[in-house]
C-alpha positions in Angstrom: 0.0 0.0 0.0 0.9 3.5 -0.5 1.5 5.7 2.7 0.3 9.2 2.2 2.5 12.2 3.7 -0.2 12.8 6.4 -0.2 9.4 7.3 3.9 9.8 8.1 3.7 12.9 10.1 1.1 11.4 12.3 3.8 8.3 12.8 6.3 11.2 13.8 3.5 13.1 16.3 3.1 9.4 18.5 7.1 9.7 19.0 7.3 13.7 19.4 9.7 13.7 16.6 10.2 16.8 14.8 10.5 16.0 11.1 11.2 18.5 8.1 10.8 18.5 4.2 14.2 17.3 4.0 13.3 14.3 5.7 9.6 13.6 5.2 10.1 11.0 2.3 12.6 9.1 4.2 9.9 8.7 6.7 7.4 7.3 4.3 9.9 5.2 2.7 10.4 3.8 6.0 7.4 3.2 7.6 6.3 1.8 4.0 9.2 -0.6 5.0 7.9 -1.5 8.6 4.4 -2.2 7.6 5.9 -4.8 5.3 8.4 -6.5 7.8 5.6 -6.8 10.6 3.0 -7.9 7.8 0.6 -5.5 8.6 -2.5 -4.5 6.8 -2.8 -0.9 6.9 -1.6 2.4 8.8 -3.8 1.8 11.9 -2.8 -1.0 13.2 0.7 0.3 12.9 -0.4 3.7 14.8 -2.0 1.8 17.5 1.5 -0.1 18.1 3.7 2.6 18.4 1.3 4.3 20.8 1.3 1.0 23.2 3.1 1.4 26.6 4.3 -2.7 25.6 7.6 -3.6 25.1 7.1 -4.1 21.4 5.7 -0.6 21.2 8.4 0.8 22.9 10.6 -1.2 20.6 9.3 0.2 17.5 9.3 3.7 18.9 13.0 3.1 19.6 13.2 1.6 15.9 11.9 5.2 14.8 13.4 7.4 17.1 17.4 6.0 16.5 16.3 6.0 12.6 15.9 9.7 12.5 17.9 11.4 14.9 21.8 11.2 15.1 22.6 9.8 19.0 26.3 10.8 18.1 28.1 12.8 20.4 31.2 13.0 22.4 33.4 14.2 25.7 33.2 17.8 27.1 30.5 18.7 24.0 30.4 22.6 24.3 33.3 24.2 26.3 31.9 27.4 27.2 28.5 25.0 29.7 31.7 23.1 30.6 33.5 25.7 31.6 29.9 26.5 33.5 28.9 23.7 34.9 32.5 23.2 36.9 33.3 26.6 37.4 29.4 27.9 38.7 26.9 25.8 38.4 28.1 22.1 40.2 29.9 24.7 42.9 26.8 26.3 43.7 24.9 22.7 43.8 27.7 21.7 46.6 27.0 24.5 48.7 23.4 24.6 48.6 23.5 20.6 49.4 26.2 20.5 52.0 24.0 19.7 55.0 22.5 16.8 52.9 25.4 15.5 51.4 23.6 14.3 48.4 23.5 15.5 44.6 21.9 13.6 42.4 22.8 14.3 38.3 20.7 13.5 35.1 22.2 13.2 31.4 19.0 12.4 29.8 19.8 11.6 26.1 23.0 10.9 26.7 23.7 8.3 24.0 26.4 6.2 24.4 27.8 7.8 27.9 30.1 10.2 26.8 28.3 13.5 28.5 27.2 11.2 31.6 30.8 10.5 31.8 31.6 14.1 31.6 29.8 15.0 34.2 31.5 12.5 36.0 35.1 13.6 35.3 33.8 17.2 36.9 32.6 15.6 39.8 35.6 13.5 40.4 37.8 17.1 40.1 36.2 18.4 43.0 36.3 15.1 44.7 37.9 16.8 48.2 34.9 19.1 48.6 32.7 15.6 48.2 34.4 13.3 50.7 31.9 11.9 52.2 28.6 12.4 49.8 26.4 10.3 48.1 26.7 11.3 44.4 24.7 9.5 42.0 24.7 10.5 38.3 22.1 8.6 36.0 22.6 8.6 32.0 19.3 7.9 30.4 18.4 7.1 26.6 15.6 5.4 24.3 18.6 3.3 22.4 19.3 0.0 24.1 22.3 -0.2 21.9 24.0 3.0 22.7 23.2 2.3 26.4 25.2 -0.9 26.1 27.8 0.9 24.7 27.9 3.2 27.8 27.5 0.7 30.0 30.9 -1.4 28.7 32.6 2.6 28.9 35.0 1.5 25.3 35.3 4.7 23.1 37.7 5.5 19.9 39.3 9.0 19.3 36.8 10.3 17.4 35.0 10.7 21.1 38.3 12.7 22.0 38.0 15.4 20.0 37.4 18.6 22.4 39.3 16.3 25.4 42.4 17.5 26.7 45.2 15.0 26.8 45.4 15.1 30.7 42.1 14.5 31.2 42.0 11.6 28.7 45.1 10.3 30.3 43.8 10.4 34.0 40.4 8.9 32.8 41.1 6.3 30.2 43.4 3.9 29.2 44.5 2.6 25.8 43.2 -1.5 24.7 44.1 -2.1 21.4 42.0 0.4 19.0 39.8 1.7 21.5 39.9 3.8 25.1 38.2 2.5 28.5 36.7 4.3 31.0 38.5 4.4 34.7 36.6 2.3 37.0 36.1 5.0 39.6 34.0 6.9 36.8 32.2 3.9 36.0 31.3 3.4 39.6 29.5 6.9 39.4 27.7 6.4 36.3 23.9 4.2 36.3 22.4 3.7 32.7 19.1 2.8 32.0 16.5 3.2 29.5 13.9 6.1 29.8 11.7 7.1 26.8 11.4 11.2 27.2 8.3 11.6 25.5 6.2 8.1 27.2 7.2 7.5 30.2 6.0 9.6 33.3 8.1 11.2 35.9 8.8 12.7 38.2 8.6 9.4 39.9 9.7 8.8 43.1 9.3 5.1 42.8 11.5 4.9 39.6 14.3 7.6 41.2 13.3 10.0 38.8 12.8 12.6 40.8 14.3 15.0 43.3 17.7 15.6 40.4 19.7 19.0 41.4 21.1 18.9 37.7 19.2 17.9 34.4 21.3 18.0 31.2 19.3 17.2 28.2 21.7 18.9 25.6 21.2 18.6 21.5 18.3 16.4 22.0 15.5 18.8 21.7 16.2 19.8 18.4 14.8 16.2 16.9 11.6 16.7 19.0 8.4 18.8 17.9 6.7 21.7 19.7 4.4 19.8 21.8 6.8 16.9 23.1 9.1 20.1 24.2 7.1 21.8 26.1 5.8 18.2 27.8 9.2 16.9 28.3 10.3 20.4 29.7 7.1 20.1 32.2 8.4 16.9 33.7 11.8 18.5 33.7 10.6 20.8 36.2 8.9 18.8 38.0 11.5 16.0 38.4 14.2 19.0 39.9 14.6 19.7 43.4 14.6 22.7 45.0 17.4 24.7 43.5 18.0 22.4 40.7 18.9 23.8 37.2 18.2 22.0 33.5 20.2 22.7 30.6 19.8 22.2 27.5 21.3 22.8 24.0 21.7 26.5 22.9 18.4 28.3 22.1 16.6 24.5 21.8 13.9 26.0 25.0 13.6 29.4 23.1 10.0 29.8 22.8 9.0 27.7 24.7 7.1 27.7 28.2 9.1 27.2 30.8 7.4 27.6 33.4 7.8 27.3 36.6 11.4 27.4 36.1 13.2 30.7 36.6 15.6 31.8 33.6 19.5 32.2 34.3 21.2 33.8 32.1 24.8 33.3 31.7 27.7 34.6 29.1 28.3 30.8 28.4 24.5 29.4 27.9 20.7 30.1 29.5 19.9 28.1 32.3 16.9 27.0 34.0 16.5 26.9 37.8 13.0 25.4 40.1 13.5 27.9 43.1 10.8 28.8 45.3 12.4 32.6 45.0 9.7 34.5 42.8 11.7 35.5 39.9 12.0 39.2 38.5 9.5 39.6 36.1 10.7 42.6 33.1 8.4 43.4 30.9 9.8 44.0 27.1 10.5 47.5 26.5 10.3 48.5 30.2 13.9 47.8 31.3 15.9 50.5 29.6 15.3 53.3 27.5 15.6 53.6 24.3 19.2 53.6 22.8 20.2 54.5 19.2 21.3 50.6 17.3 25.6 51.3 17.0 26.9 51.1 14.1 29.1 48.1 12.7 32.8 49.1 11.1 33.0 48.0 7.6 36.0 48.6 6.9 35.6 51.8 4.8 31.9 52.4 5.5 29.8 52.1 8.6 25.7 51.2 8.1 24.0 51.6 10.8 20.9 48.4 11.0 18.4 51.1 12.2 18.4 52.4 8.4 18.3 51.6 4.7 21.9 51.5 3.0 21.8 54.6 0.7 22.2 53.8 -3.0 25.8 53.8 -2.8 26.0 51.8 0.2 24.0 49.5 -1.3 26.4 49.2 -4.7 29.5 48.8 -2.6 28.0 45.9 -0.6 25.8 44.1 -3.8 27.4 40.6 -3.9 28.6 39.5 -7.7 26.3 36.7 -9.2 27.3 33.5 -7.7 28.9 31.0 -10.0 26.1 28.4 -9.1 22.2 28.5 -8.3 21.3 29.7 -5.4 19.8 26.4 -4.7 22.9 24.8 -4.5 24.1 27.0 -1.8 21.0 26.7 0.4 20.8 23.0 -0.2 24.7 22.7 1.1 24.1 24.9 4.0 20.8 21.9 5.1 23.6 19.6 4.8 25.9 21.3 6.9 23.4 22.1 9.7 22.8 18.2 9.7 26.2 17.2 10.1 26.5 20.0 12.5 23.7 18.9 14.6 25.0 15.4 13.8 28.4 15.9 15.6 30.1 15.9 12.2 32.4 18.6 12.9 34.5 18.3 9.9 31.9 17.3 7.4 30.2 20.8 8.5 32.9 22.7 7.8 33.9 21.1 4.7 30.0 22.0 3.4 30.4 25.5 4.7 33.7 25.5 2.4 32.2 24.7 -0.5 29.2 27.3 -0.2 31.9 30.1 0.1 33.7 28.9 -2.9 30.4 29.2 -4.9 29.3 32.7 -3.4 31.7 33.9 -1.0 29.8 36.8 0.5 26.7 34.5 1.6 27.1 35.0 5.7 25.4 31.8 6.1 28.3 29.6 6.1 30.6 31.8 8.6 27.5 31.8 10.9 27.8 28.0 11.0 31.6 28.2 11.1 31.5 30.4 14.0 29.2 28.1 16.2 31.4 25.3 15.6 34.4 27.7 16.2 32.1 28.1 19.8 32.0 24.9 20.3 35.5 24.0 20.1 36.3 26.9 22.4 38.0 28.8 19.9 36.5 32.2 21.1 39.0 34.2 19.1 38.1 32.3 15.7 33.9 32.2 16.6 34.7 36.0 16.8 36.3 36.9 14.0 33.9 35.1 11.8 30.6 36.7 13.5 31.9 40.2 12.6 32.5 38.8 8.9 28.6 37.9 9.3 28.2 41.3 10.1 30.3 42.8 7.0 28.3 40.9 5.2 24.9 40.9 6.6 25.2 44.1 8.9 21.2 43.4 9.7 21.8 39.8 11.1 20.7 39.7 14.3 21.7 36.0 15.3 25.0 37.3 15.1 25.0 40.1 17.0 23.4 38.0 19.8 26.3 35.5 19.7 29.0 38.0 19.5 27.7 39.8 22.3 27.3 36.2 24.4 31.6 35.9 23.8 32.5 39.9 24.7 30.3 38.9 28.0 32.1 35.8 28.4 35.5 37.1 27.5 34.5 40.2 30.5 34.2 43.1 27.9 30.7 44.1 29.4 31.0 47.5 27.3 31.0 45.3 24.2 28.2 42.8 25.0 26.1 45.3 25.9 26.2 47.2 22.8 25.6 44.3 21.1 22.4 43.5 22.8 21.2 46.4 22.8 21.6 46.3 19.1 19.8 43.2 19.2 16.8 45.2 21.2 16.6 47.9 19.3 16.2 45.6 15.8 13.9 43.3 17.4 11.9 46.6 18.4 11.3 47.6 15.2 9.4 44.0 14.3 6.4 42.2 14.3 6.2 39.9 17.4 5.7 36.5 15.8 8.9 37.6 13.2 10.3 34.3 13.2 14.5 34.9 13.8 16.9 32.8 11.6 18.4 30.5 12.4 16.6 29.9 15.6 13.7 28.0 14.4 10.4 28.7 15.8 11.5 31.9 17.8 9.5 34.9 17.3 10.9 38.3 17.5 9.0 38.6 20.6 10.3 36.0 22.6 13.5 36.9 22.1 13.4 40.6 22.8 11.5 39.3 26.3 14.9 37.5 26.6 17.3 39.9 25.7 15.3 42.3 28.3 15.9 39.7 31.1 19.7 39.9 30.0 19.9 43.7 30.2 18.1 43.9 33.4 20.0 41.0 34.9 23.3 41.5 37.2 25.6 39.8 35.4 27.2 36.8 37.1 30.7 37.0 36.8 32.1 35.1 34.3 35.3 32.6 34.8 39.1 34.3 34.7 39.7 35.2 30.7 43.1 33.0 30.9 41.2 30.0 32.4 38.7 29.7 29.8 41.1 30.3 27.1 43.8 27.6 28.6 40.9 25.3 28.5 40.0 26.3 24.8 43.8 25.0 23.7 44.0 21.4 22.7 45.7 19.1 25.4 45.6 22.2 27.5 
């Protein structure tokens, strides 16, 4: 039989997963393919399976899930919440357990270990001001096979690849073609099988409950709208007093939430369950208005609160590129997926090839720069975000990002510009604007954000030599 489109998307709905045009004929293909292999007569009985709590409808949601997401990630993914998490976040956690003695850590979606592991190197560096607790850190994902990978802790250099050579060496040691995880991080570290989107918690009689830190990091962005904000809701719930999620960069923006209280950080957003009422700022209210700065072009300045005179306009027209258009916009899906998809390299090979084709696009030294981020080569991530701006001098992604490095570099003079930039555009917009490249995110939502940043203190950010010795491989 032939499955319809529709028929497809409601397959992806049951699971929560978030499925695009690129992909929406590889999902029809595939549950074409299923039907076939089970021997089954139509698209309802196949519906009503993967919507069974059973193991074989867990099964075939795993099937689907682990077909169309990439569960490929690897140690100390995204200096600057590592840099965080050890430096703010875990420190703050000690102190606000130390009567209890107890901190309990969740790396839900954490594929085959490597981020639950993580988390357990960090823990183990501040081992002296733990002597004594009871530290449990849980790593949860649909995929029995990457969870047996965890489990046996046996990973090749390709999981390395943002690992400094100490840590490897005091963590791991070398069998044959592959590393092993130290015992004492092993010992930390329970895996088990928890489906996001199905199964309930907070759940006291599961130990899903009561966590001081959730990380559910680059898992978000395979999941629709609804199983979000629903997976977010249990989040919350499952946190103890005090306890902070964090997630992927801008994967929560636009969405609800609530009760959690936003933190905002020069490194990432994080979200705290405090019985503290936060500080509610209302967009517009926090500062007055400010004229947008101008961005150095080299031998023009355009200002983004205007039109480019004529001129302006001639001097920054980009020559015809020497493909379609297509190509380039096809190349830069490509080299979000492999992005997403922990394919550093292929990524930047893609980006590469679009600026060989049309080398005053900004898309590819956007992408270039958040993988310049999340190596921890601040330097790199800004020079290429003020080429986005040359380019594109009304790209408001980028001035956001830039300004998230001058805060996290301590040039508060900088930063603030640049959001206030960011305000200012954003002002000038429809509400519901959606913002490239962050997805779903209206103008509105973020200008709320950006207000909450403004009005914020700012936490003060780690040393400026410590984050940069720890950007330097085998620092």
């Amino acid at each position: 039989m032939r499955i319809a489109i529709e028929d497809a998307e409601h397959v992806a709905r049951i699971a929560g997963l978030r499925v695009g045009e690129l992909h929406i004929d590889g999902l029809v293909r595939w549950t074409q393919e299923r039907l076939q292999q089970l021997r089954l007569p139509g698209m309802e009985p196949y519906i009503e399976l993967l919507g069974q709590n059973t193991p074989f409808g867990r099964q075939e949601r795993e099937r689907l899930l682990v077909q169309f997401t990439t569960g490929e990630t690897y140690f100390f993914r995204d200096l600057g919440q590592i840099d965080l998490l050890s430096s703010t976040i875990l420190p703050e956690l000690i102190a606000r357990r130390a009567e209890a003695r107890t901190l309990r850590l969740w790396s839900a979606g954490c594929a085959a270990g490597e981020e639950a592991y993580s988390l357990a190197m960090l823990v183990d560096e501040l081992a002296p001001s733990l002597t004594g607790w009871n530290v449990q850190i849980l790593g949860t994902d649909i995929n029995t096979q990457a969870l047996e990978r965890a489990r046996r802790g046996e990973y090749r250099d390709w999981s390395f690849r943002t690992l400094d050579d100490a840590r490897k060496q005091r963590y791991f040691r070398r069998h044959g073609d592959h590393w092993l995880v130290d015992q004492r991080l092993r010992d930390r570290v329970t895996f088990r099988s928890v489906d996001l989107v199905r199964d309930p918690f907070p759940d006291a009689a599961t130990d899903l409950a009561e966590f001081d830190l959730i990380l559910c990091r680059n898992v978000f962005i395979y999941l629709d709208s609804d199983a979000t904000d629903r997976i977010t809701s249990k989040f919350a719930r499952a946190l103890a007093d005090g306890g902070h999620l964090m997630a992927g960069h801008n994967e929560l923006f636009g969405h609800d939430t609530t009760p959690l209280r936003v933190r905002l950080y020069p490194q990432s957003a994080v979200y705290q369950r405090t019985t503290q009422p936060p500080v509610e700022v209302s967009p517009g209210a926090a500062l007055a208005q400010v004229q947008a700065p101008t961005i150095a072009t080299g031998r023009h300045a355009i200002s983004i609160d205007r039109k480019p005179t004529l001129n302006e306009a001639r001097a920054f027209s980009p020559p015809p590129p020497l493909k379609p258009r297509q190509d380039c916009a096809a190349l830069m899906k490509q080299a979000w997926r492999h992005a997403d998809g922990g394919m550093r390299e292929a990524a930047e090979h893609d980006c590469h090839q679009v600026i060989a084709i049309a080398d005053l696009d900004h898309h590819p030294y956007f992408l270039l720069a958040q993988l310049a981020q999340e190596r921890g080569d601040v330097a790199q991530a800004k020079a290429l975000l003020s080429k986005v701006l040359y380019l594109d001098p009304s790209f408001i992604a980028a001035y956001l990002e830039l300004g998230g490095l001058h805060a996290q570099t301590g040039d508060d003079d900088r930063a603030r510009r640049m959001y206030e930039t960011v305000r200012s555009a954003l002002a000038k917009l429809p509400p519901q604007t959606v913002i490239a490249p962050y997805d779903k995110s209206t103008a509105g939502e973020i200008l709320g954000y950006i207000e909450r940043l403004l009005a914020e203190p700012r936490p003060v950010p780690p040393p400026v030599a410590t984050a940069i010795s720890r950007a330097q491989p085998g620092a």
